[in-house]
BAMI-455762 format. One line per 4 residues: their letters; for each residue x, y, z of N, C-alpha, C, O. Coordinates in steps of 0.02 Angstrom, whole numbers, m for minus. Layout:
N
a = X:Y:Z:X:Y:Z:X:Y:Z:X:Y:Z; ...
This chain:
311
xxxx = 158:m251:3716:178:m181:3711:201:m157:3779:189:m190:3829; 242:m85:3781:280:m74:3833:232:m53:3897:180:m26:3877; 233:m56:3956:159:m55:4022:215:3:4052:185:55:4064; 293:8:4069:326:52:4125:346:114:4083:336:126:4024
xxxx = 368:141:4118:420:191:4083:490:205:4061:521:250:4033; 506:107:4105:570:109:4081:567:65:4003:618:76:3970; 533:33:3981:528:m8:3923:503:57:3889:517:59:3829; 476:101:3908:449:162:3833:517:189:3828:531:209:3772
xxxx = 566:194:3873:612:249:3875:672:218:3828:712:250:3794; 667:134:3837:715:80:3794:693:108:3722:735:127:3681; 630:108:3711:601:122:3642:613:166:3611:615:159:3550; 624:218:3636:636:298:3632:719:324:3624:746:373:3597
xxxx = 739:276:3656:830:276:3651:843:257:3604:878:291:3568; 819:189:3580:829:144:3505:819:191:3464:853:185:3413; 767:263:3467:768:299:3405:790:322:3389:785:338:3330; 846:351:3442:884:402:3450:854:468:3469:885:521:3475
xxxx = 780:456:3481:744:523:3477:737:570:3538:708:625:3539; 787:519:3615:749:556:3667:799:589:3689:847:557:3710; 800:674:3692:865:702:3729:825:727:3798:772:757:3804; 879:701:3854:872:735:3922:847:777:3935:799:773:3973
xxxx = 877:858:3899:869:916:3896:790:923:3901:757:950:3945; 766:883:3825:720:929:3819:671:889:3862:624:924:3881; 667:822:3884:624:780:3931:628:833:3978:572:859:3985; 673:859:4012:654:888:4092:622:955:4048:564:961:4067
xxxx = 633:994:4011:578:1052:3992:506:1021:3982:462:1038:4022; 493:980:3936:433:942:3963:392:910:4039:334:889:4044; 425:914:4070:419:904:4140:392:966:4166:336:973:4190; 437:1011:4160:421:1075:4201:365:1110:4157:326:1146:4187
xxxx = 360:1104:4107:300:1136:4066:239:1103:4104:188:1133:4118; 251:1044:4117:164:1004:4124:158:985:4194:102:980:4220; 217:972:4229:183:975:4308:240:1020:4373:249:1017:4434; 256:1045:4338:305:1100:4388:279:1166:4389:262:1194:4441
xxxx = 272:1203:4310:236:1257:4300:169:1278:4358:162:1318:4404; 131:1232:4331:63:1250:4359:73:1241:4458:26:1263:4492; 112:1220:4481:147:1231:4558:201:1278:4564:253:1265:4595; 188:1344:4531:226:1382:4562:281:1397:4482:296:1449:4453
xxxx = 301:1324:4469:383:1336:4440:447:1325:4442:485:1315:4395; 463:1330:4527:511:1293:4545:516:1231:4592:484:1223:4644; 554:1194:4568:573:1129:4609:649:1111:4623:699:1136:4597; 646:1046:4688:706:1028:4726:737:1014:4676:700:1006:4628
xxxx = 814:1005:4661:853:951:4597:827:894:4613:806:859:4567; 822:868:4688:829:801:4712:741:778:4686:729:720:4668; 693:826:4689:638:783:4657:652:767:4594:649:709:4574; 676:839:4541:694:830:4477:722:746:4472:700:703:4434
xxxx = 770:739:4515:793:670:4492:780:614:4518:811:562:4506; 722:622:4566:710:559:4576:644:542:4505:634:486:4484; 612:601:4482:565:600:4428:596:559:4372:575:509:4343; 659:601:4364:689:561:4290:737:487:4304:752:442:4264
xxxx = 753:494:4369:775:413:4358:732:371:4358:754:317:4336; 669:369:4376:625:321:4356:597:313:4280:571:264:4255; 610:372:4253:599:368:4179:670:346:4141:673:362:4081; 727:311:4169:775:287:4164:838:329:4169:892:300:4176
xxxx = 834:411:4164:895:452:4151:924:454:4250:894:454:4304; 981:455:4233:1015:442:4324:1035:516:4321:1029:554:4273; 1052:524:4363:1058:580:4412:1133:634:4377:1133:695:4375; 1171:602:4361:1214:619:4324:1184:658:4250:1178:717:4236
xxxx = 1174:619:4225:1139:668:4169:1102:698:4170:1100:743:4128; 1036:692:4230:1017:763:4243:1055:813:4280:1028:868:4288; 1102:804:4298:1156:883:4318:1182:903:4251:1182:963:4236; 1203:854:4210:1236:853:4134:1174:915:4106:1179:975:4095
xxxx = 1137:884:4103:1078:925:4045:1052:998:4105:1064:1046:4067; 1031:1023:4157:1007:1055:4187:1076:1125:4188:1066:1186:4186; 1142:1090:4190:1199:1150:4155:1195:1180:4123:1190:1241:4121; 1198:1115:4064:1183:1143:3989:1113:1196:3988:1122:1254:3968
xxxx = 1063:1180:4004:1029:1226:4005:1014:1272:4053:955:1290:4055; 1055:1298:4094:1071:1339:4115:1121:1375:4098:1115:1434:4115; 1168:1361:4071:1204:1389:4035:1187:1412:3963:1219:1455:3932; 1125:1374:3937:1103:1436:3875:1050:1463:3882:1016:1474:3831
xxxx = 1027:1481:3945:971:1528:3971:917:1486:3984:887:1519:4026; 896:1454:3978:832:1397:3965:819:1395:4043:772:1432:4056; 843:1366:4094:818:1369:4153:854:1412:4232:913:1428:4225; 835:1422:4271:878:1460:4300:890:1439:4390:839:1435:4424
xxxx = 962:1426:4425:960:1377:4472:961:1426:4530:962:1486:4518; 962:1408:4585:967:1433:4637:972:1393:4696:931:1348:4708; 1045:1415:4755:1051:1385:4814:1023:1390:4867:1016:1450:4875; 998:1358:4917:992:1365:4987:1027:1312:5008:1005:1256:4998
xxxx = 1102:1324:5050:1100:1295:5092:1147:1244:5035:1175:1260:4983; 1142:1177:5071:1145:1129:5014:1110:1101:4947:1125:1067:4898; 1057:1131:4972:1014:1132:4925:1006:1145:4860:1029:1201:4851; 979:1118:4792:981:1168:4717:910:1144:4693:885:1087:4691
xxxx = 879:1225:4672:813:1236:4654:831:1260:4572:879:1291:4551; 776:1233:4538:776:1236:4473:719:1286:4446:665:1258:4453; 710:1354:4416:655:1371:4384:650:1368:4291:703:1340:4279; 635:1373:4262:633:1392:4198:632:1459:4195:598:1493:4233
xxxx = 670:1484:4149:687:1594:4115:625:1580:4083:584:1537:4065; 644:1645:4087:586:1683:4037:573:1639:3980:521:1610:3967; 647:1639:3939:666:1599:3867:647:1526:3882:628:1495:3832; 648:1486:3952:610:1428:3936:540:1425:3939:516:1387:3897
xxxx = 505:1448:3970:435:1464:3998:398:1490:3933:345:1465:3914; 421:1531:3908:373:1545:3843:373:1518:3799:318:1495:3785; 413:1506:3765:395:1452:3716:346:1386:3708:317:1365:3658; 349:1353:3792:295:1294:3818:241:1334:3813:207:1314:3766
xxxx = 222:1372:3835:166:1426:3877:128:1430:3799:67:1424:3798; 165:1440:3737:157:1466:3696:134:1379:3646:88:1350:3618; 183:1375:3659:144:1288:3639:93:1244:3660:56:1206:3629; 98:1258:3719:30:1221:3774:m23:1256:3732:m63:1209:3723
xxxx = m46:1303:3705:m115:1317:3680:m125:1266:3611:m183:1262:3591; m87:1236:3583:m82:1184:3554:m83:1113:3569:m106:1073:3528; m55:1089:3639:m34:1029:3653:m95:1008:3712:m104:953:3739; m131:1067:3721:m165:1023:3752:m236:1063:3742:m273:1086:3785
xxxx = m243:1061:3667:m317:1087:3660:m352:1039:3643:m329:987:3619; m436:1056:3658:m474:997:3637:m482:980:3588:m479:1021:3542; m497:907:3573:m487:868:3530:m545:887:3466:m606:887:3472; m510:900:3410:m587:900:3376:m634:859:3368:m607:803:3362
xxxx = m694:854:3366:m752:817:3355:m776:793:3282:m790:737:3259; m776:851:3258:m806:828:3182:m785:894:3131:m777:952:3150; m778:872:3067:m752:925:3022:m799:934:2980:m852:902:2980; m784:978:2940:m840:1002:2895:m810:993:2828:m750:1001:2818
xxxx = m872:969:2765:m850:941:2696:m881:978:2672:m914:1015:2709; m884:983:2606:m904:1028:2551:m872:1015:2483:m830:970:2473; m894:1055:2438:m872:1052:2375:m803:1113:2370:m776:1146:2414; m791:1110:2314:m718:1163:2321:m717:1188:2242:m726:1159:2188
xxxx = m700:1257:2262:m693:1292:2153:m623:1278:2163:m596:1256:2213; m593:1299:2094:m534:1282:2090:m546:1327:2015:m587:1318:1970; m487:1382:2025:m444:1416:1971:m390:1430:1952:m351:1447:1997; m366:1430:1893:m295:1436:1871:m295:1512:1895:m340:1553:1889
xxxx = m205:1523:1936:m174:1602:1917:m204:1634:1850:m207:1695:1849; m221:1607:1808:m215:1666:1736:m289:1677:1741:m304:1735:1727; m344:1636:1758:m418:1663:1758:m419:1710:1820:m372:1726:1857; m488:1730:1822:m503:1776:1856:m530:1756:1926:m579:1719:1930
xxxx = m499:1782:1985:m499:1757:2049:m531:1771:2094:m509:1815:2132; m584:1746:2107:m605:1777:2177:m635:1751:2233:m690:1731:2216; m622:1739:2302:m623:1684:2355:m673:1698:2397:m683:1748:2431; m711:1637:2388:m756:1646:2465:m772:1600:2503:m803:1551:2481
xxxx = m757:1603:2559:m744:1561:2618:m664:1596:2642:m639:1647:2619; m633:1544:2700:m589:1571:2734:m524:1550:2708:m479:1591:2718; m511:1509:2685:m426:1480:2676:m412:1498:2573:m452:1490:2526; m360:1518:2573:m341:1516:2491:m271:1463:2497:m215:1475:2519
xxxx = m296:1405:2470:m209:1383:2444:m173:1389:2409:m200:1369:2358; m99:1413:2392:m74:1423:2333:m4:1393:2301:53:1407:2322; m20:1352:2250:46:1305:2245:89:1320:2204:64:1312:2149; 146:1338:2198:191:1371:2177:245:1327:2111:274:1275:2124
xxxx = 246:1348:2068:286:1318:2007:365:1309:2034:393:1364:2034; 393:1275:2049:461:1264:2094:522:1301:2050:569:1334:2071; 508:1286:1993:554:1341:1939:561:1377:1958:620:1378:1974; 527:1438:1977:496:1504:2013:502:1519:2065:488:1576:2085
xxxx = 530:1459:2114:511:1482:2187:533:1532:2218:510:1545:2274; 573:1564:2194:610:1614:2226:616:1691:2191:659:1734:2187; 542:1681:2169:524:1760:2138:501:1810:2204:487:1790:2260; 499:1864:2185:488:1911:2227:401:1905:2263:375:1906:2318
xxxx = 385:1899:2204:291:1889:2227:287:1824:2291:265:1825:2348; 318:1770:2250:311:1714:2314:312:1720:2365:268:1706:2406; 399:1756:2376:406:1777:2453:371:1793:2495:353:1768:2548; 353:1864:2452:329:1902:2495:251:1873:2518:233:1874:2577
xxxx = 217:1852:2475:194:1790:2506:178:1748:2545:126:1737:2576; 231:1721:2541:224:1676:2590:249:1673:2665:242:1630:2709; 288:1747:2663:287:1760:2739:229:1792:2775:233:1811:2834; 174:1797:2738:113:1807:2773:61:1734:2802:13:1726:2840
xxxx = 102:1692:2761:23:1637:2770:73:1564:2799:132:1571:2815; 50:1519:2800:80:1467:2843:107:1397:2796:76:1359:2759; 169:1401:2816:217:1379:2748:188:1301:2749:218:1266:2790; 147:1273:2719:151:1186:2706:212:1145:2672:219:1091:2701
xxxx = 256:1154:2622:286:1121:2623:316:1184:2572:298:1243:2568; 367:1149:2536:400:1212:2495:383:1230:2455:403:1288:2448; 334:1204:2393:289:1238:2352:207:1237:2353:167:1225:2308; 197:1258:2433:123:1255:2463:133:1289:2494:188:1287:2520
xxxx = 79:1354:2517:60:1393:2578:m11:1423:2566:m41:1440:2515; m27:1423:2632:m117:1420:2654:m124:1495:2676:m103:1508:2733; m146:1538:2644:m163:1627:2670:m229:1619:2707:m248:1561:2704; m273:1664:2746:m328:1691:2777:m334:1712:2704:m294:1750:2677
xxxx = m399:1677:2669:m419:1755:2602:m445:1799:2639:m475:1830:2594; m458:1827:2687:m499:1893:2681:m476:1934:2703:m504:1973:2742; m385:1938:2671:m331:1968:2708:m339:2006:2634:m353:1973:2584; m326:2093:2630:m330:2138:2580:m268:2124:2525:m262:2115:2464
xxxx = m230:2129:2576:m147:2133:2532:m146:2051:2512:m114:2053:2459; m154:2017:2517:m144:1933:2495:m184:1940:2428:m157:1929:2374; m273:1965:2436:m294:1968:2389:m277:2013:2322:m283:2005:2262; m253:2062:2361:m203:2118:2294:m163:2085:2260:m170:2086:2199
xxxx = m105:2043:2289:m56:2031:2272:m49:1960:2217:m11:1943:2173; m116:1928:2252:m152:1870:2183:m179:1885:2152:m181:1841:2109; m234:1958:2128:m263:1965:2083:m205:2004:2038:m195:1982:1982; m160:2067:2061:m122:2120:2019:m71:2088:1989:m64:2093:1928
xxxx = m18:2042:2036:39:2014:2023:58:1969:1960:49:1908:1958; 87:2007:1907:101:1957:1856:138:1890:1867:126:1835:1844; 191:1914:1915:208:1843:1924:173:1792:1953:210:1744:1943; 136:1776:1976:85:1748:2035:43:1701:1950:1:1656:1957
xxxx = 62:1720:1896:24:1681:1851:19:1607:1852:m34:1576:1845; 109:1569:1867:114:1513:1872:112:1483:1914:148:1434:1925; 59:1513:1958:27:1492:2021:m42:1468:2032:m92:1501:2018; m42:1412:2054:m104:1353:2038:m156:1385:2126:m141:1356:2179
xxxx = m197:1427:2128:m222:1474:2170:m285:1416:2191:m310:1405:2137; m320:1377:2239:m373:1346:2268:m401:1365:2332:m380:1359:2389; m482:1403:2293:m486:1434:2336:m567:1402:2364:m612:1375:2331; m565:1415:2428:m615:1358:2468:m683:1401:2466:m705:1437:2511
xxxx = m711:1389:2401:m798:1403:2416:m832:1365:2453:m888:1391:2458; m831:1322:2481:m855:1296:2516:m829:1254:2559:m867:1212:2585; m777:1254:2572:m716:1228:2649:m699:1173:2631:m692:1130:2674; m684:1154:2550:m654:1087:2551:m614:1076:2501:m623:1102:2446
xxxx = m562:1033:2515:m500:1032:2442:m507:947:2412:m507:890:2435; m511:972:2360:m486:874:2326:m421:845:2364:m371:872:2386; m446:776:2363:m419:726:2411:m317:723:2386:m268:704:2417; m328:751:2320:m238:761:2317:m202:796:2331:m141:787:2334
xxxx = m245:865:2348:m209:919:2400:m204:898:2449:m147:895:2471; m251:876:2485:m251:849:2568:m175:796:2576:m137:798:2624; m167:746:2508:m113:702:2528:m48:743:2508:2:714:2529; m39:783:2485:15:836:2468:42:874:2521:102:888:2529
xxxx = m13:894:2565:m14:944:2634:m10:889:2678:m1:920:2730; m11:816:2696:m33:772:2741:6:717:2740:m15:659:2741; 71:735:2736:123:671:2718:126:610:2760:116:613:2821; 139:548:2726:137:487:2759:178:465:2808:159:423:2849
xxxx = 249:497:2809:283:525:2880:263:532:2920:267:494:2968; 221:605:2915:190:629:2971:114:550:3015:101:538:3074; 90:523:2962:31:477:2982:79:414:3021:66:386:3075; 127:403:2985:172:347:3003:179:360:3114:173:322:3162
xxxx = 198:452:3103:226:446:3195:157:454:3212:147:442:3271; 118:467:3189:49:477:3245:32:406:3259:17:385:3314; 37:368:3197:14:292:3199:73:253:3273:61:202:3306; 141:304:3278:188:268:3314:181:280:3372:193:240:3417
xxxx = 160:334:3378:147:364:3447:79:328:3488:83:315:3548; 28:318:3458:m8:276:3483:m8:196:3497:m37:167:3543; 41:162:3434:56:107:3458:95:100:3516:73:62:3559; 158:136:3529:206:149:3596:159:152:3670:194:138:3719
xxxx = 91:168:3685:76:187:3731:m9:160:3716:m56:194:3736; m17:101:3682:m87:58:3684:m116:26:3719:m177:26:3729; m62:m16:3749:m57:m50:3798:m94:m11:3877:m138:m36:3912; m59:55:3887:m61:89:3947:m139:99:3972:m151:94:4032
xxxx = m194:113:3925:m242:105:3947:m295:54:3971:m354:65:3983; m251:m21:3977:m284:m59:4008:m251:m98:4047:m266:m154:4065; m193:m59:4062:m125:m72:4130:m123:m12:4156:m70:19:4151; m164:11:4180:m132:97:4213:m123:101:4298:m153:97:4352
xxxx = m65:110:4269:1:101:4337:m49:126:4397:m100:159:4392; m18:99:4458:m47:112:4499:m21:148:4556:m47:169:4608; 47:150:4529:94:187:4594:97:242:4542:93:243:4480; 108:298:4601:84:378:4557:158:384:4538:172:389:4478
xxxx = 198:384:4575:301:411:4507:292:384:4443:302:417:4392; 272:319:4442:243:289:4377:197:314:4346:223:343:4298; 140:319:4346:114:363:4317:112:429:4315:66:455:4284; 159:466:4347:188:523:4330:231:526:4268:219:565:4222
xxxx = 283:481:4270:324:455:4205:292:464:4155:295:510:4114; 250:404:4159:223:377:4086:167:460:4057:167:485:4001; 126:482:4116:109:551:4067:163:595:4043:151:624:3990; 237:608:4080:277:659:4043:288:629:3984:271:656:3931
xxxx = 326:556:3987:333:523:3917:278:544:3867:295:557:3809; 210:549:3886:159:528:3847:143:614:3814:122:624:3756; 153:651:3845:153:738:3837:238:750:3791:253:789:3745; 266:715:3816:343:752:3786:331:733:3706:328:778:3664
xxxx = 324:646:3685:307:633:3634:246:666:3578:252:673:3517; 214:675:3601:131:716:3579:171:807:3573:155:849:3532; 210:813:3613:231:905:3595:291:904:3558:316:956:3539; 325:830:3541:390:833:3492:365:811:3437:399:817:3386
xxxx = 284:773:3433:256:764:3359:236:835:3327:241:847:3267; 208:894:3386:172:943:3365:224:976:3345:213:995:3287; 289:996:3368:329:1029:3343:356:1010:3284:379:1060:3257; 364:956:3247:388:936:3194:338:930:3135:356:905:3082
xxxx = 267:955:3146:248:950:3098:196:1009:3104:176:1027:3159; 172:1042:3038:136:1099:3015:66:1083:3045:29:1034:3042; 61:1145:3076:m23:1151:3098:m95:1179:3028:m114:1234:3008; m120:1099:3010:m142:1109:2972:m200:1124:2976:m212:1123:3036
xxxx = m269:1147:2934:m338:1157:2942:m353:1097:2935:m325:1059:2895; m404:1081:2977:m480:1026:2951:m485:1019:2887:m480:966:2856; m499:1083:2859:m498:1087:2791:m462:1044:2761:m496:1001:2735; m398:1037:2753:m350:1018:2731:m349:951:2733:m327:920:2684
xxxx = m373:913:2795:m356:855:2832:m381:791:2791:m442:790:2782; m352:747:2769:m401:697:2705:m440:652:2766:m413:641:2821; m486:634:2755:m545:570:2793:m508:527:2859:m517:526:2920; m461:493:2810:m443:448:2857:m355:466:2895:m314:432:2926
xxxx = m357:544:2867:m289:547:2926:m289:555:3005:m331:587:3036; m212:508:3048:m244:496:3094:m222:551:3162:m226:539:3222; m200:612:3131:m189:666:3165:m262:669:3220:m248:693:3275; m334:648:3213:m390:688:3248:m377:621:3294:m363:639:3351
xxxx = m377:572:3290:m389:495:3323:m317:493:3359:m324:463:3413; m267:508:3352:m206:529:3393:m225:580:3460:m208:561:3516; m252:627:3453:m272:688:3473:m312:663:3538:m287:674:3593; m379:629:3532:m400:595:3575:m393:533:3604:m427:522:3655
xxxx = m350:484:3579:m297:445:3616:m262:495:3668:m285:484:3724; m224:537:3669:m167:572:3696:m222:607:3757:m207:620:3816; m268:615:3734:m319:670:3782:m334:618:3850:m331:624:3911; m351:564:3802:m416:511:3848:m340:480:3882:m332:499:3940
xxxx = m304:452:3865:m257:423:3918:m219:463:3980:m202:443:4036; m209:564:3931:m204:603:3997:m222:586:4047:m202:552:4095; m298:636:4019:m328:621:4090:m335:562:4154:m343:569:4215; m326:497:4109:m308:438:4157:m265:420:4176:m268:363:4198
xxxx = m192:459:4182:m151:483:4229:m138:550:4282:m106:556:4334; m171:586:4248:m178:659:4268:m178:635:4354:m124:636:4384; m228:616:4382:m233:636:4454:m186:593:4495:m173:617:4550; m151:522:4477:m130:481:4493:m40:513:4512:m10:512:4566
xxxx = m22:533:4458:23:575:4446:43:660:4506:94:679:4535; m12:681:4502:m24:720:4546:m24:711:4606:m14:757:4646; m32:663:4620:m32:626:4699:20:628:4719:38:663:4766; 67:580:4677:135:594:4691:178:664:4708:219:666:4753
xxxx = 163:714:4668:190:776:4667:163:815:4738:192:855:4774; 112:794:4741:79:851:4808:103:802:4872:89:830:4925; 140:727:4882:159:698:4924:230:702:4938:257:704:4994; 270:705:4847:335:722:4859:370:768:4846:415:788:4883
xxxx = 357:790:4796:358:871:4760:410:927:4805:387:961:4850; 454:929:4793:501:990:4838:501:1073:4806:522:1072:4748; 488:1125:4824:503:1166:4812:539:1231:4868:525:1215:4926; 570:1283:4865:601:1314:4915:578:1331:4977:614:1347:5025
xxxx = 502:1326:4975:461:1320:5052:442:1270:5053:380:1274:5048; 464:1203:5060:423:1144:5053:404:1109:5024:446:1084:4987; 343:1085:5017:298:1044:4981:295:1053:4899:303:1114:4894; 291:1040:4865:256:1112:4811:190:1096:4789:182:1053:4746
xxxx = 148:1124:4811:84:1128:4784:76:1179:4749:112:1228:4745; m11:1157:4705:m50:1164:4647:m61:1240:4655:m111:1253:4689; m24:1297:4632:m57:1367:4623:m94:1357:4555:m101:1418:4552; m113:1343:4519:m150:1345:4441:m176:1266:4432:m156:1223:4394
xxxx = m235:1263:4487:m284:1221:4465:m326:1217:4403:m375:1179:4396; m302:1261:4356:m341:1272:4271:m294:1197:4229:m303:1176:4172; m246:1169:4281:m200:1118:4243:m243:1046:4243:m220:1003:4206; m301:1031:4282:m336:989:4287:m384:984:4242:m421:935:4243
xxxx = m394:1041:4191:m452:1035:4133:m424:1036:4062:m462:1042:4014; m349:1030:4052:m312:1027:4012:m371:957:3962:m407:912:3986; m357:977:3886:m372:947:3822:m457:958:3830:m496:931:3791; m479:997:3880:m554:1006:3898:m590:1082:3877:m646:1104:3886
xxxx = m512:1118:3836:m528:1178:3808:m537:1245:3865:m560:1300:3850; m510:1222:3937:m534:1280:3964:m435:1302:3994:m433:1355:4024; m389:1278:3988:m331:1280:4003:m276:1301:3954:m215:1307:3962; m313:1309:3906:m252:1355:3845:m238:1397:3858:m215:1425:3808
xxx = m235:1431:3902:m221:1519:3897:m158:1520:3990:m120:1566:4005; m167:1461:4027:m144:1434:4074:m90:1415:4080:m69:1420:4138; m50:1391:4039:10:1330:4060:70:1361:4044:123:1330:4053
């Protein structure tokens, strides 16, 4: 299996999956941010040509996104300094409370009621699922619906029950009849909802993402640009799985999906680049006064639950 960052980056090209663009926003989300924000171009590219992209295409991609607001440049001299806008910075900022929260430990099982729309409804515990007759999907009740609660797939969405208007709108709503309503008395769904909400797609890239980067924990690089690499690789991949797929409950999650065992793979190999990585940056790291060092040391407890609110 692949040990550098130029054999992950071969891997990653073959998929077609890796664009420039969004590699250097991954970059600046996870070790530029927490120093301030801005950096030299010339570190920018000595970072990404070791992750194989040359220097050329990072001017290519750093345009482009500068030119659709995403990051924002600035001269001294001969010099060109890179920050992220507003419009790039939040969105990471806003994702990082996701990408690098702690890993869950253990979930909770139980039994589960289960009622048809036409009986009489009433939920206790926290999640209501409600699966929608596809004939139908585009009745007024659905909608409205389902822009309150968190869309699972196109005839699935997961409400808060102990939301007033959700519960109005499932007990009053005639249309809402041919709606198959499961509601969690006790925090748990039969194992065919879970594979309905938990597609084999989705298990297939978690399963991929860990094979790509198995190897790394019992080769871990020893020169820090290298292991600087291999954690952006290892963060960019883990925040392009999270973005492509629905943030589901525990609840939801069937036994053996490998969303929780991904989670702490991605955590435990962090951290065993984290400082190595860092070395490099506080040795070579350019920003418009210099050096660029660590203003938001909260970036060192990342997947440890105390850095979500940070990045």
């Amino acid at each position: 299996m692949p040990t550098s960052p130029h054999k992950l980056i071969e891997e990653l090209q073959a998929t077609r999956s890796l664009k420039v663009w969004s590699l250097i926003i991954t970059f600046f989300g996870d070790a530029v941010e927490p120093r301030g924000g801005v950096i030299a171009a010339s570190t920018l590219q000595t970072v990404m040509k070791v992750m194989g992209v040359g220097s050329g295409a990072v001017r290519t991609a750093c345009s482009r996104l500068a030119k659709d607001g995403w990051i924002e440049r600035q001269k001294q001299g001969r010099n060109s300094f890179y920050r992220l806008s507003d419009m790039g910075h939040t969105p990471f900022k806003k994702a990082s409370r996701q990408i690098y929260a702690t890993p869950i430990t253990d979930s909770a099982t139980s039994e589960t009621s289960i009622a048809l729309a036409s009986a009489p409804r009433q939920t206790s515990g926290k999640f209501t699922l409600v699966m929608q007759n596809p004939l139908n999907v585009n009745s007024s009740a659905w909608l409205s619906l389902r822009d309150r609660g968190i869309r699972i797939n196109g005839n699935c969405t997961l409400f808060e029950s102990d939301d007033p208007a959700i519960q109005t709108r499932l007990t009053d709503t005639p249309e809402t009849d041919d709606m198959l309503i499961l509601s969690d008395a006790s925090a748990s769904f039969p194992d065919w909802i879970k594979r309905s909400v938990c597609s084999e797609e989705n298990a297939r890239r978690y399963h991929q993402l860990m094979q790509r980067f198995e190897s790394i924990p019992d080769n871990l690089p020893t020169d820090p640009l290298t292991s600087l690499a291999i954690r952006c690789l290892l963060i960019h991949e883990w925040r392009r799985l999270l973005l492509r797929s629905t943030a589901v409950p525990s609840e939801l999650v069937p036994a053996d999906w490998p969303r929780d065992t991904c989670h702490h793979f991605v955590a435990s190999l962090y951290s065993q680049l984290f400082a190595t990585g860092e070395q490099w940056m506080d040795d070579h790291a350019l920003g418009p006064n210099g050096p660029l060092k660590t203003t938001d040391h909260s970036s060192g407890q990342r997947f440890s639950g105390s850095d979500s609110r940070n990045t």
